[in-house]
N, C-alpha and C positions, 0 to 999 in steps of 0.2 A: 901206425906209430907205436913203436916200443917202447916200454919201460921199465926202469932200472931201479931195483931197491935191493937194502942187504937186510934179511933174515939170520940171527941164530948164526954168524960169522960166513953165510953162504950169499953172493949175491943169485940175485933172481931177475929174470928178462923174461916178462910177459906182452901182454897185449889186451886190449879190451875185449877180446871174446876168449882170452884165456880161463879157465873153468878151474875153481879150488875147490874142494871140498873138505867139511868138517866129520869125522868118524870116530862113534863113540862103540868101543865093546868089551865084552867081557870074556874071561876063560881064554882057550887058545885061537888064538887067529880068527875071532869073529867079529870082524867089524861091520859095524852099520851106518849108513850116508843121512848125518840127520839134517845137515845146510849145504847148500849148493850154491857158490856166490862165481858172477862170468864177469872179469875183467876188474871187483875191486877186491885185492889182496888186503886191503886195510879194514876191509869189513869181516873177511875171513880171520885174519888174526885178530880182530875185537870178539867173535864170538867163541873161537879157540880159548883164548885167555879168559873167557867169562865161566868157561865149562868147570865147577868142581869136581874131580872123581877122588873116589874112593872103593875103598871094600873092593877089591879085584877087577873094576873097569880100569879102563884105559882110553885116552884119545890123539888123534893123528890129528895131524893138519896133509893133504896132497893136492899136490898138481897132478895131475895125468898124464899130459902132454909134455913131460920134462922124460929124459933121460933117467934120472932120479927122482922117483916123482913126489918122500917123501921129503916135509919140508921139516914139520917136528911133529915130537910124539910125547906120550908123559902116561905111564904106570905108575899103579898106585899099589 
């Protein structure tokens, strides 16, 4: 069973063993995988939007298994 929701003006089609991940880093292109959530994108965007950065981190939201596999991102 697939499902459909719209993110950030993109819709998205997942599935319940679809894999997001939340990646917090700093400086150039170093990300690190701190939450790993399989099939609820709505739990992923709750801990996305909980994350405050500042002082030169940054955080993503991805899917992997997308074409595109970022969903969002936010520097600081």
């Amino acid at each position: 069973m697939f499902l459909t929701t719209e993110l950030n003006g993109k819709t998205i089609v997942y599935h319940e063993d679809t894999e997001f991940l939340v990646q917090i880093g700093r400086g150039k292109g170093s990300y690190k995988t701190r939450w790993s959530f399989k099939g609820n994108l709505y739990q992923a965007v709750k801990y996305y939007n909980g994350l405050n950065v500042g002082y030169g981190y940054k955080k993503r939201l991805l899917m992997p298994s997308s074409p595109k596999p970022t969903l969002a991102v936010c520097r600081s």
